[in-house]
C-alpha positions as CSV (number, residue, x, y, z in Angstrom):
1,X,0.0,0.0,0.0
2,X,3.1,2.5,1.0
3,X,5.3,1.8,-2.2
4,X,1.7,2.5,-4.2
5,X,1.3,5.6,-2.5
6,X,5.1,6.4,-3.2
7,X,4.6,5.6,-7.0
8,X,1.5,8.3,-7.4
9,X,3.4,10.4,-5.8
10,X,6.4,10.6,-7.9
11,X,4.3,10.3,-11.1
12,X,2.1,14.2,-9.5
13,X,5.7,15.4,-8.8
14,X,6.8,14.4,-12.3
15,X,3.7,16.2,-14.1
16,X,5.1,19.2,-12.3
17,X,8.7,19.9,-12.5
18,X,10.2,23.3,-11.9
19,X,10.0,25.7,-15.5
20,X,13.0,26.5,-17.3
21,X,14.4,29.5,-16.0
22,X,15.4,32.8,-18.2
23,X,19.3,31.7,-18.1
24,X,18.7,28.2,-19.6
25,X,16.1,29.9,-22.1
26,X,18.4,32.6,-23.0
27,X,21.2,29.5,-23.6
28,X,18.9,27.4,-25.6
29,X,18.3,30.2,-28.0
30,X,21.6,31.6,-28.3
31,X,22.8,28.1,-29.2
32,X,19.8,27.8,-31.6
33,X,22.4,28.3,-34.7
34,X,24.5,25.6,-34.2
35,X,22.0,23.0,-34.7
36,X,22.6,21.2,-37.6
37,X,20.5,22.3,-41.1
38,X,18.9,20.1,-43.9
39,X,21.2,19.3,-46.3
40,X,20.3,21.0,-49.2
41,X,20.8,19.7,-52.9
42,X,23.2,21.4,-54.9
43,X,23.8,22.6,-58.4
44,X,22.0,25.5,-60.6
45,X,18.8,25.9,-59.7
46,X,17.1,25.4,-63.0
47,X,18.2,21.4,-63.0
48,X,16.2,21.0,-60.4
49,X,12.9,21.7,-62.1
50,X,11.2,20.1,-64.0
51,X,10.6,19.9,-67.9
52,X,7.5,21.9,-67.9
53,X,8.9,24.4,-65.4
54,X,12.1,25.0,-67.2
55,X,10.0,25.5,-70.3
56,X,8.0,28.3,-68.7
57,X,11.2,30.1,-67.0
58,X,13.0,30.0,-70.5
59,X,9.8,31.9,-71.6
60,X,8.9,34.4,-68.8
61,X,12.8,35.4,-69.7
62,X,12.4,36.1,-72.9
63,X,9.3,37.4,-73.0
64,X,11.3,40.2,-70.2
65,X,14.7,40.5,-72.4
66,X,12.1,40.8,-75.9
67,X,11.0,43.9,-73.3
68,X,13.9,45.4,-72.5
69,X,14.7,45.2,-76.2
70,X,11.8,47.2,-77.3
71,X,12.1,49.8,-74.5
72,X,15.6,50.6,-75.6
73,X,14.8,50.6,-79.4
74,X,12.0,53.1,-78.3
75,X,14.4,55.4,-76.5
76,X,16.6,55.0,-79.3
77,X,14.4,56.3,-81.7
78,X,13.6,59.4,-79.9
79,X,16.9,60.0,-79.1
80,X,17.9,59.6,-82.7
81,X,15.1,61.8,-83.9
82,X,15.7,64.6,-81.4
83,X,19.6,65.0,-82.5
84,X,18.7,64.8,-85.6
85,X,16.1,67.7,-86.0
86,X,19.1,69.9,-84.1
87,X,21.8,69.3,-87.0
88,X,18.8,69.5,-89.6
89,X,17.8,73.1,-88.1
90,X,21.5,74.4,-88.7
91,X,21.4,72.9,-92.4
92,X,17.7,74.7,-93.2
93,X,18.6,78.2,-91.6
94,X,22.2,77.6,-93.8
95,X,19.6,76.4,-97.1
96,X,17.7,79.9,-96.4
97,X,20.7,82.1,-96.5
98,X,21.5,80.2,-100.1
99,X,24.2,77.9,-98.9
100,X,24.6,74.1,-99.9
101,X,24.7,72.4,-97.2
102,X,24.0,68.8,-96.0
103,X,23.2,68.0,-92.1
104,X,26.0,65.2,-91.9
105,X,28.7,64.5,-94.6
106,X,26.7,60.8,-95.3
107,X,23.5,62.1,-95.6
108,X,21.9,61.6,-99.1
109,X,19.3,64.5,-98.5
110,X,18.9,67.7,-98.1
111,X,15.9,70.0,-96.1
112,X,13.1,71.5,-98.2
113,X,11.0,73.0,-95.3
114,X,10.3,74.1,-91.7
115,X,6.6,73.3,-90.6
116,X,5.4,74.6,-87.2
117,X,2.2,74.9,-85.3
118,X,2.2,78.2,-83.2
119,X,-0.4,77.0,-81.1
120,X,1.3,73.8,-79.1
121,X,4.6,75.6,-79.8
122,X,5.4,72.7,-82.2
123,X,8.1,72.1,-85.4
124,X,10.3,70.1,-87.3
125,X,12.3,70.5,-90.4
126,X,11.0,68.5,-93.5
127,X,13.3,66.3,-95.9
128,X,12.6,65.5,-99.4
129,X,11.2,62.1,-100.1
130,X,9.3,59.7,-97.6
131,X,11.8,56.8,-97.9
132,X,12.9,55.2,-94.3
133,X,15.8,56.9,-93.7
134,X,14.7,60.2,-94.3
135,X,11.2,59.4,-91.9
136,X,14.0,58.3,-89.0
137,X,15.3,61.5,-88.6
138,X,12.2,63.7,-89.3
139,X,8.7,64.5,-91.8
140,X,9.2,63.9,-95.2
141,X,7.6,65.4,-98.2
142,X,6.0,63.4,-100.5
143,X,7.6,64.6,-103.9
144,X,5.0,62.9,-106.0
145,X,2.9,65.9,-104.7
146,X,3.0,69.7,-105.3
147,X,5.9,71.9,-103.6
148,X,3.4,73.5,-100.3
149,X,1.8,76.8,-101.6
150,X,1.7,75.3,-105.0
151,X,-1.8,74.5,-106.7
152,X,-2.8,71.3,-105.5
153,X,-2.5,69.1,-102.4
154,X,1.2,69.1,-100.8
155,X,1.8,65.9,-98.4
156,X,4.0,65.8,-95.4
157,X,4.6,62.6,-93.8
158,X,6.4,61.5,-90.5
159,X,6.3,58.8,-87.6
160,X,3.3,59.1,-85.1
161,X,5.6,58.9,-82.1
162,X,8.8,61.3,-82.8
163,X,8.1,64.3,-85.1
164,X,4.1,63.9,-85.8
165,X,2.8,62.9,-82.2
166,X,1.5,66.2,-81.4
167,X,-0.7,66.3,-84.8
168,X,-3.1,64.6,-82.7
169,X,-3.4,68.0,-80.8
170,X,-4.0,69.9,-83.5
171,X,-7.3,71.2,-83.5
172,X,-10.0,72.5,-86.8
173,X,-9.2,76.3,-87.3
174,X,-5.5,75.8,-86.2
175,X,-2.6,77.6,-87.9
176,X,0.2,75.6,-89.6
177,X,3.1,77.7,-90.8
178,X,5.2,76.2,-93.8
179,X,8.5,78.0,-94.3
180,X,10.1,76.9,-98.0
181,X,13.4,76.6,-98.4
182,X,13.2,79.3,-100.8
183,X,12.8,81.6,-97.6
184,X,8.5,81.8,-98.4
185,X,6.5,81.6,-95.5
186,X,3.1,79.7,-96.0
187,X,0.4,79.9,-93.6
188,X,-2.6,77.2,-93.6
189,X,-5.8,76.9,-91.6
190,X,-6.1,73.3,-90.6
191,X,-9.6,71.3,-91.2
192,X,-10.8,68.3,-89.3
193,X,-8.6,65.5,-89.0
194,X,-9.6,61.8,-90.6
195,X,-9.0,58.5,-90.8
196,X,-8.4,56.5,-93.7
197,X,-6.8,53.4,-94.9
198,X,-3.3,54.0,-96.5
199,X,-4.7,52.8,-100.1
200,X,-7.9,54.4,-99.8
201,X,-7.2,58.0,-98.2
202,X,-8.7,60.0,-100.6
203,X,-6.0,62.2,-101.4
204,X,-6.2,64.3,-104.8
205,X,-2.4,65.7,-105.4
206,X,-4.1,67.7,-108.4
207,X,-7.1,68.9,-106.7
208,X,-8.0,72.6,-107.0
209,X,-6.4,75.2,-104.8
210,X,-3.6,75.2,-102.6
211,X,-3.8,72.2,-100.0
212,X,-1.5,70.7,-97.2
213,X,-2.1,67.3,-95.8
214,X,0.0,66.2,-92.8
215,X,-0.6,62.3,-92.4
216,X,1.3,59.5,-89.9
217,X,0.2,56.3,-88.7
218,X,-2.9,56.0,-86.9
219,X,-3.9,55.1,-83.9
220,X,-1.0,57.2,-81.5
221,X,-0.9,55.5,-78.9
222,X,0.4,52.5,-80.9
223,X,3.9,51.1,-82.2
224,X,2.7,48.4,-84.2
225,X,2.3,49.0,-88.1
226,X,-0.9,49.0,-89.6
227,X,-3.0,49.8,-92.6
228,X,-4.6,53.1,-91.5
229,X,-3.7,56.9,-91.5
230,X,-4.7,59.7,-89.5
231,X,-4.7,62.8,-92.4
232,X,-5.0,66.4,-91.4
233,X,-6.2,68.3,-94.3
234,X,-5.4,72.2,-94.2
235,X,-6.1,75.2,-96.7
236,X,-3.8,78.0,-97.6
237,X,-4.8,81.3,-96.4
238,X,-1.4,83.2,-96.9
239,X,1.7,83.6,-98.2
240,X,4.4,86.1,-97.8
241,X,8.4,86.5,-97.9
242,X,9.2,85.8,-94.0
243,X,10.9,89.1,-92.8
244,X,13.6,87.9,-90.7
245,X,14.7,86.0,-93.9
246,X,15.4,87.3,-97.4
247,X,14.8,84.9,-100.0
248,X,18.2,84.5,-101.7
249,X,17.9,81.1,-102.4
250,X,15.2,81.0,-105.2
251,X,16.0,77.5,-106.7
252,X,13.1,74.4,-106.1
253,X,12.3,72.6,-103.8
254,X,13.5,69.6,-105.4
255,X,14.8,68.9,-109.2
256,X,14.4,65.4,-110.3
257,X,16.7,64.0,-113.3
């Protein structure tokens, strides 16, 4: 009956032994570290998944470099198009006071205008021809059209996100100033802007009067290629010998062979 009543006993006092005091708590923690880790498996990372999850990281990675690619073409561009509308300035104001000049030794044209809109404080200097190298570095005349301020309709061309992204803004009523390379300023009243299908824009080069179309791609907000236009159609109200600017150089616009 005693060695009974011993055994329950020692079985209550086991239930409650003392608590681990702060010291041996403090110890157990700062020892924590040195307990030994999982060994881990080693090697690159990406042979340890599997077939179908190597698959889709080789495409989330170039889906991010394809990316990165087209964000630096983009700046680029504008970069490109920016520097090159300050080297064509210094050629057109050297064109106006009758020198030959060419914006870089290489380049294979020359500038034929300066078109501006007053209103968003907007310009760029115009080449000759809308091939792609002349469109890279800013609008292009079409020269399968009329000189501007001669009878019919004149077309200027450029890219919708570098030298024509504020035609957008451009509203009916607005003025657009040409200034020739022949030193004649042109001033134009622009119309309401369409859209049109490249092949189908309704665009009359010998239609009566004196017309200026400024066309790029369409929609802005866009850089994929596609088959429609966004064409700004303008009339000419005025044109006068710019007074800051004497007209020495009275040769065209552009001589073909």
């Amino acid at each position: 009956m005693v060695s009974r009543l011993s055994a329950s006993q020692n079985e209550e006092a086991a239930e409650f032994e003392p608590l681990p005091t702060y010291l041996e708590l403090a110890m157990a923690a700062a020892t924590a570290h040195d307990m030994p880790k999982p060994r881990q498996r080693k090697g690159f990372f990406l042979w340890r998944l599997s077939s179908i999850e190597k698959a889709i990281a080789f495409a989330i990675a170039g889906l991010a470099f394809y990316g990165l690619a087209l964000i630096g073409d983009g700046f680029l561009l504008k970069a490109k198009a920016e520097l090159s509308q300050i080297l064509l300035k210094r050629a057109f104001a050297a064109e106006l006071r009758g020198e030959e000049t060419k914006p870089w030794p290489w380049a294979d044209f020359t500038t034929e205008a300066k078109v501006r809109a007053p209103r968003l404080g907007k310009e760029a200097i115009v080449l000759a021809g809308a091939s792609g190298e002349a469109l890279a570095f800013g609008p292009a005349w079409l020269v399968n059209t009329p000189q501007p301020g001669e009878e019919g309709t004149s077309v200027i061309a450029a890219h919708r996100d570098t030298h024509f992204r504020w035609l957008q803004y451009i509203r009916p009523g607005d003025t657009i100033e040409v200034t020739r390379r022949d030193g004649k300023l042109l001033t134009f009243k622009a119309g309401e802007g369409r859209i049109a299908a490249w092949d189908a824009n309704g665009i009359d080069p010998s239609s009566d009067g004196h017309r200026l179309v400024l066309t790029t791609c369409w929609p802005f907000d866009t850089v994929e290629r596609g088959p429609l236009r966004y064409i700004l159609e303008a009339e000419l109200v005025d044109g006068q010998a710019t007074g800051s600017v004497q007209p020495v150089n009275t040769k065209p616009l552009l001589q073909t062979e």
